[in-house]
N, C-alpha and C positions, 0 to 999 in steps of 0.2 A: 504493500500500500504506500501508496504518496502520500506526506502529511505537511502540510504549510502550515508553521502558526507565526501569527502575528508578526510578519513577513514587511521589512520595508528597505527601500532599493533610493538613495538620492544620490543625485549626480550634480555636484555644486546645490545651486539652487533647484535644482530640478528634481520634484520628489514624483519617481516612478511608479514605485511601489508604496501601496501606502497602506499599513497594516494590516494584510493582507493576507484569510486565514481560509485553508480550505481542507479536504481530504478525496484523494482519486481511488477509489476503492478497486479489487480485484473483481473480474467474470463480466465488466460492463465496457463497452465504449464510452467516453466519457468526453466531450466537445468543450475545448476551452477560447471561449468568442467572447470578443470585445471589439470596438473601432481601433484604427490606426493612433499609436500614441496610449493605449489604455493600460500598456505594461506585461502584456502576453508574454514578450522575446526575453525582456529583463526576469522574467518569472522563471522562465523555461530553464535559462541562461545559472538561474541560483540554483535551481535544482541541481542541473548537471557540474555545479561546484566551476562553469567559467566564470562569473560573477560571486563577490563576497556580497551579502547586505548589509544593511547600515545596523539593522538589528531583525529580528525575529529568526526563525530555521525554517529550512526545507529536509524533510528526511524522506530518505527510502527504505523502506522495511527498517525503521527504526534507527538510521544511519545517516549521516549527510553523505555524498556521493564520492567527496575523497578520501574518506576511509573503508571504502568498498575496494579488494585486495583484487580482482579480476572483472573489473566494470564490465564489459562486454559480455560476460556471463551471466549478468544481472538485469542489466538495463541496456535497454535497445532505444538510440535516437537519432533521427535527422532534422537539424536544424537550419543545412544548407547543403543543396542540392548541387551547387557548385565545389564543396570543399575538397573532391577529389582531383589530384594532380594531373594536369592533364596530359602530360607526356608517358603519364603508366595506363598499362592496361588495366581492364578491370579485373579483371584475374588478379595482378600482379600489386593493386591496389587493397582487394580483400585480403589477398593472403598476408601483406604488412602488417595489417590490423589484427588478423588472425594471429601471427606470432606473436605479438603484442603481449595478448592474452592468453598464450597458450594453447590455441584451437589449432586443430589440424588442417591438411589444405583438402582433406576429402569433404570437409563443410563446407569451402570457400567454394566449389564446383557442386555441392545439395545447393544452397544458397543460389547460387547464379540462376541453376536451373527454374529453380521456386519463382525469380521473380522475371525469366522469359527472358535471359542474358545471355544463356549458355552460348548460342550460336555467335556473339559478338564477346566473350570470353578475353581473347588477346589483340582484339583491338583499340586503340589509343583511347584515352576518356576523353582526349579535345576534340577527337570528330562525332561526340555523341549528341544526340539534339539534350531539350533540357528533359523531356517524359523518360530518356533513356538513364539521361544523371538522377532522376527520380529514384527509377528502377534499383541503379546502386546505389542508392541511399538508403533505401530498404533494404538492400541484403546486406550493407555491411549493419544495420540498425537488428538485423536476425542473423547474424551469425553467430552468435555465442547463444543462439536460443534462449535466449532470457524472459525472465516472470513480468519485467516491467518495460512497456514499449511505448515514447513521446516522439511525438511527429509535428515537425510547426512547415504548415500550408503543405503537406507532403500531395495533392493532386494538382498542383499548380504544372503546365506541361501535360497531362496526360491525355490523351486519348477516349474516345466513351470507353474503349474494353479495358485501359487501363485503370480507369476511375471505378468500372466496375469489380476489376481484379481487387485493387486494393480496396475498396469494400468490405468483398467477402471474405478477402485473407483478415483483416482486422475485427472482423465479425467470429472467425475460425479462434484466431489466437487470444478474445474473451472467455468466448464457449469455453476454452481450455480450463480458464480461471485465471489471466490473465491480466495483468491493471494494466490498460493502454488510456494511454493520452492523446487528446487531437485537435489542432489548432490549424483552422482556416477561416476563410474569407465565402468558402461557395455554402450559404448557407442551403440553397436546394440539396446538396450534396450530404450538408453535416444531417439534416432531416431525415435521409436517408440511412447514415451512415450510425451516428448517434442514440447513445441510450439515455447518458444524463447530461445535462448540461451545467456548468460555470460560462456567468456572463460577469467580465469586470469592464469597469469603467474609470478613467484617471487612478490607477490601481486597488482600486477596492470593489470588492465583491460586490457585484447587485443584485444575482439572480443563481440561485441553485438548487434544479429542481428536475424531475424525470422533463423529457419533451412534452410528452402527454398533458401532464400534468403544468406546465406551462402555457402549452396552446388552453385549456379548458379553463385557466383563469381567466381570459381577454375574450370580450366578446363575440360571440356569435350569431349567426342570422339567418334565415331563408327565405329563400328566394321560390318566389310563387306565382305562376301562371295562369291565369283565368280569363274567360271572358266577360265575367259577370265580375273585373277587381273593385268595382267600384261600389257594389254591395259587400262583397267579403272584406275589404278593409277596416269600417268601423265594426264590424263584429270579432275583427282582431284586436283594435283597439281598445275592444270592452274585455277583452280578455287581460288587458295591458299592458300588449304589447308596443313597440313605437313603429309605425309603418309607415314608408317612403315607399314612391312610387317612379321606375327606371324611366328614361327619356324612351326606350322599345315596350314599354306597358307590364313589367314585371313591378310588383310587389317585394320591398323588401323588409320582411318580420324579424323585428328585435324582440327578445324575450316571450319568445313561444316557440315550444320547439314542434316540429314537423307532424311527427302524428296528431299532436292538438290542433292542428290547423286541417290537417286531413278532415280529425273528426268531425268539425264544427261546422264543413264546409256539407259535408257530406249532411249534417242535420239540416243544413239548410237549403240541401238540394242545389248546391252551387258546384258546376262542375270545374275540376282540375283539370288542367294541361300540364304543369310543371311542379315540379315541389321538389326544391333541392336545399337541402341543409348544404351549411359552410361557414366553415371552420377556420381561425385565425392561420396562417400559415408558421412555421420557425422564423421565417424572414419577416414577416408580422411583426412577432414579437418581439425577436430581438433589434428591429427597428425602435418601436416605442419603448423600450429597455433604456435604447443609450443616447434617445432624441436629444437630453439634456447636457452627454458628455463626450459629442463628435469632437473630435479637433480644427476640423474642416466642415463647416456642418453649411448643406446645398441651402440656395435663397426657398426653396419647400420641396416640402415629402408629402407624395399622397402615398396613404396606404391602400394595398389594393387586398384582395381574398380571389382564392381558388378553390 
């Protein structure tokens, strides 16, 4: 398990991190989203012991990261997708790493294979696009097969079947029992991808909670089709609901959910054509999450639903 407590990161005057307490437990994908500027890199950065803080801990399994005797055994990360040298092969690149730590080069050739390399093996790392420098990011981030795996923007570059690989591999390596970390920007992706979420902003925690369980606190609505909307709307309204009505003639119900509107319509002999519940989106939320702590915040945000 990853254990942040009361974690703060200042750079001169510039407080990064600002005490800042969380825990990434084992067996989940766990989504760590914030805007640009909100301290994700400087967090990731203390964990893996290249930044010191000003004060608080980052542990892993109980440990801060440079007193862990074979890191790659432990903990699997990529931080940058560029880091490998680009006059080595990737072969020649894992197996450095590999020695490092004592792994053998029959991992560094499982590993390749795993993430779709094998054939490009002892080719130079400077003629790789960036989805390929992905690819060996992840393998050298699993080559010591370890319990704990952090990833910042790791599908930036990729491809649909790459996005989807690393998916299900990350999805595979929770199942395990796993504590994986995961820091991007595609939130369609993390929705996908994601079990719990940490949303920080100006370095401190705003929001940590399953997905589900986020989307279901922020409003929802249904959207309802008829041709009679101009009798079903005040008998939605007597229900209490708030109903607007689309620029194409759709109806949209705030607080009433779908079968209630079914039902009422149907006592009143008023016929349906559409009736679609919907639901905040991830990007929804974690929009209205950090509307107040953008760094760069657009002259306006319409929120939309899907």
């Amino acid at each position: 398990m990853i254990v942040v407590r009361e974690l703060s990161k200042r750079y001169g005057p510039t407080l990064a991190v600002d005490q800042l307490s969380f825990e990434v437990r084992p067996g989940v994908v766990t989504g760590f989203l914030g805007p640009n500027g909100a301290g994700k890199s400087t967090t990731l950065r203390i964990i893996l012991g290249l930044h010191h803080p000003t004060s608080g801990e980052a542990l892993i399994g109980n440990r801060r990261y440079d007193r862990i005797h074979h890191p790659l055994r432990e903990v699997g990360a990529v931080l940058d997708a560029g880091a490998a040298h680009p006059g080595r092969t990737a072969f020649h690149h894992l197996a450095c790493l590999a020695r490092s730590n004592g792994i053998g080069k029959a991992r560094v050739t499982a590993v390749l294979e795993q993430v779709g390399l094998a054939g490009v093996a002892h080719k130079r790392v400077g003629g790789f696009s960036l989805g390929m420098r992905q690819r060996l990011g992840i393998a050298g981030a699993l080559l010591g097969d370890p319990a704990v795996i952090l990833l910042d923007e790791p599908l930036n570059g990729l491809d649909a079947a790459g996005i989807r690989w690393i998916r299900s591999t990350l999805r595979e390596l929770a199942a395990e029992g796993r504590t994986v970390l995961l820091s991007s920007h595609l939130m369609s992706e993390m929705a996908l991808t994601v079990d719990h979420v940490l949303v920080i902003g100006r370095g401190r925690l705003l929001e940590e909670s399953s997905v589900t369980q986020m989307r279901d606190r922020f409003e929802r609505d249904v959207l309802v089709r008829s041709p009679r909307a101009a009798e079903l709307a005040p008998i939605l309204t007597g229900l209490g609901a708030s109903v607007t009505t689309t620029d194409d003639g759709w109806l949209v119900a705030v607080g009433v959910d779908a079968p209630t509107i079914g039902d009422v319509a149907a006592a009143a002999s008023i016929p349906l054509h559409g009736l679609t519940p919907r639901s905040a989106t991830l990007e929804d939320v974690y929009l209205e999450l950090t509307s107040e702590v953008v760094e760069y915040p657009a002259a306006t945000q319409r929120r939309t639903r899907s």
